[in-house]
N, C-alpha and C positions, 0 to 999 in steps of 0.2 A: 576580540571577536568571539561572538559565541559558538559554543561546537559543535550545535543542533540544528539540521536543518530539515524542514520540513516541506515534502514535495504532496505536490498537489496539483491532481488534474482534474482538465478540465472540459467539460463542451455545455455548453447552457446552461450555467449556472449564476446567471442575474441575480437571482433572487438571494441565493445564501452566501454567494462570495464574498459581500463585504464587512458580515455580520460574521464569517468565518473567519475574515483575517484580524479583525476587530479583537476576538475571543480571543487568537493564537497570541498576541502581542501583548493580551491583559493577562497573560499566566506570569506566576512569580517565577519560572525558570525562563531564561530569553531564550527564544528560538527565530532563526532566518526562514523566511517561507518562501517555496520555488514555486511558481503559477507555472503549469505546463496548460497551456491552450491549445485547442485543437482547431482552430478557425473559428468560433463558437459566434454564429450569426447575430445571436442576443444581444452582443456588446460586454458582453463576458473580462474581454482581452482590456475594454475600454476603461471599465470598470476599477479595475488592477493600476492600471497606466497611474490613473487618477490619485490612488491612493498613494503609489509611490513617492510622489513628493509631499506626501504628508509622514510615509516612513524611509527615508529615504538610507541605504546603505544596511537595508533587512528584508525590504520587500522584492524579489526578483518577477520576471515575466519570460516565460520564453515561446514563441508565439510559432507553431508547424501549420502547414495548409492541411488542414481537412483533419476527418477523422480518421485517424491512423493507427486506433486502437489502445486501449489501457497498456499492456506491456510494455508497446514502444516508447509512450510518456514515460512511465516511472523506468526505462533503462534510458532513455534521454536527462531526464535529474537526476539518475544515478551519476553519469559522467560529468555533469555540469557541476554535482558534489563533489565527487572526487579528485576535479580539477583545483579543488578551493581544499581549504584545512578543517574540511567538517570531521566529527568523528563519531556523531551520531548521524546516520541519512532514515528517515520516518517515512511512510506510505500513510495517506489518510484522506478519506471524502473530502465531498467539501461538503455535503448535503447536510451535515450532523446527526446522520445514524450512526460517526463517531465522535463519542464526543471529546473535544478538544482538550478537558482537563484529564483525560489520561495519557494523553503526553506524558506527562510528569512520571506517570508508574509506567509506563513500557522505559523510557529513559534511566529510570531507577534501577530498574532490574537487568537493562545491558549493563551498568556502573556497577552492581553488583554480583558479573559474573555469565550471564546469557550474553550468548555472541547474536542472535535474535530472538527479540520478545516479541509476541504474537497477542496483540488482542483479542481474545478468542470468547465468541461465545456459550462454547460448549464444556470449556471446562469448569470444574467446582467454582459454583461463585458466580460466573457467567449465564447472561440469561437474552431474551430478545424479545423486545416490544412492539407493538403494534403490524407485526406481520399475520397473513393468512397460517391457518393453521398448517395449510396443504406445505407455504413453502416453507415453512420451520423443516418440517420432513422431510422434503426436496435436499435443504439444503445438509440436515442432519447424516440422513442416509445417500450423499454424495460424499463427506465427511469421511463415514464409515468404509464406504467402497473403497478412496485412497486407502487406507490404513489396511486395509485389506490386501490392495493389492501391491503397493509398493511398501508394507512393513514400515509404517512410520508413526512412530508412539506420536502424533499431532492429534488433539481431538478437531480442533478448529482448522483442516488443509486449506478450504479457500476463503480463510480471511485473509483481507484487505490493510487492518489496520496494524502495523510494524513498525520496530526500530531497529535497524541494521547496524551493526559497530562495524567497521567503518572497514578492517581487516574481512570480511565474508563479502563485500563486494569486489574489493581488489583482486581476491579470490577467483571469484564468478566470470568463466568466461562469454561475456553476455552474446557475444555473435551463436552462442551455441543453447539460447534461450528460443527456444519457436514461437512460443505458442503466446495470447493476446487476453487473452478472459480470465473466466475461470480459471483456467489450467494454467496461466502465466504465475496469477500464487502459487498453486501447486506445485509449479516447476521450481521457482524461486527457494520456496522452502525444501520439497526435496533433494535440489540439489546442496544446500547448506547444509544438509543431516547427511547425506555421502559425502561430504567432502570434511565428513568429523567435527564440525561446527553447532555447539552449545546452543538447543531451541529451546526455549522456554514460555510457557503459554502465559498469561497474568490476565486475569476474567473481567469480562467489562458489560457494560447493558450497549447491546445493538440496538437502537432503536430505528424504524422503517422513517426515510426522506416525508418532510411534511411540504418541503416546496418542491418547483421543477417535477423532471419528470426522470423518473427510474430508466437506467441505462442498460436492465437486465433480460434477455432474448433467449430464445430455445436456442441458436445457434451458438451462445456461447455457454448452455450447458450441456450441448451437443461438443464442442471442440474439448470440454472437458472429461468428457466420458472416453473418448477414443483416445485423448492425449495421456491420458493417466497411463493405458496400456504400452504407449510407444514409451514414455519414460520408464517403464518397468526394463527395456533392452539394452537403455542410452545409455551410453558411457561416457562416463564424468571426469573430467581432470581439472585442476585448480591450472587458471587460465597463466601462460609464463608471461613472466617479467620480462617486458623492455629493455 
């Protein structure tokens, strides 16, 4: 069985899901993909189903009523990995503003040493395509404000795209994760840097969704702005053992 799994949510994404699980499955390293669906009315869910007996014992689906927010998805295929003998668990679109072949270098870099590698577009080497100019800056000077405020050597706080080893979620006690957006990265990673856990960035080209439609809202760079503060008071303990 292989020891990488990659989770991946979802809500309307027809258009690029099949060409994304396509990709994941054409890489020379094997990796397991988690479909987390959110009700996704497009046929999204259907979509998946269908593949599975073409990949069958790599492709999974796990299907929640409605949209119940990014955070909840990826701490619902957290549990659903950690159930199973993964030892790499991945964060990643499905849209391909990441792209699929850096699997391979965030993987690499947990294997050789980072307890999370961060695909990040800010640091050296790192760059980002076809965005407005406005929200390159949005998102740079949101970047900067964490680091600022919660002291965390991360250039890239609310990237998306991740490889967790496998020990920092065992860790994470997720009932004690709030927040759903923006901030859910943010949360995610600072709590791995207090709780003494190896971050390491590894630079990638972000490139802006060319199908469907962006999932990104002032309310959830609103939930990020106020939530950076509350995590500045929160108190972190690695989650005990059953």
């Amino acid at each position: 069985m292989p020891d990488s799994l990659v989770i991946i949510p979802t809500y309307n994404e027809k258009e690029n899901i099949e060409k994304m699980i396509r990709k994941v499955f054409s890489l020379s390293v094997p990796f397991h993909v988690l479909i987390v669906d959110d009700g996704s009315p497009d046929g999204t869910a259907a979509i998946v189903k269908k593949l599975m007996n073409e990949f069958t014992g790599k492709l999974f689906i796990e299907e929640r009523n409605g949209k119940q927010g990014l955070g909840t998805a990826y701490i619902h295929g957290f549990n659903w990995g950690l159930a199973r003998a993964y030892e790499y668990i991945f964060e990643m679109d499905a849209d391909f503003s990441h792209n699929p072949e850096d699997l391979i270098r965030l993987r690499e870099a947990c294997m050789k040493g980072a307890d999370v590698a961060v695909g990040s577009r800010y640091t050296k080497g790192g760059k980002v395509e076809n965005w407005p100019a406005n929200r390159v800056l949005m998102s740079k000077y949101a970047s900067l404000y964490v680091q600022m405020i919660l002291w965390v050597n991360i250039h890239d706080t609310t990237a998306g795209f991740k490889c967790y080893r496998r020990r920092v979620l065992e860790a994470i006690d997720f009932s004690k994760i709030k927040f759903t957006g923006y901030a859910f990265q943010i949360e995610m990673k600072y709590t791995a840097s207090q709780l003494g856990f190896k971050i390491v960035e590894v630079p990638i080209t972000f490139k802006d969704r060319t199908e469907g439609v962006s999932k990104m809202s002032m309310g959830i760079f609103k939930e990020a702005f106020w939530g950076v503060l509350q995590m500045k008071f929160k108190k972190i303990e690695k989650r005990k053992k059953i």
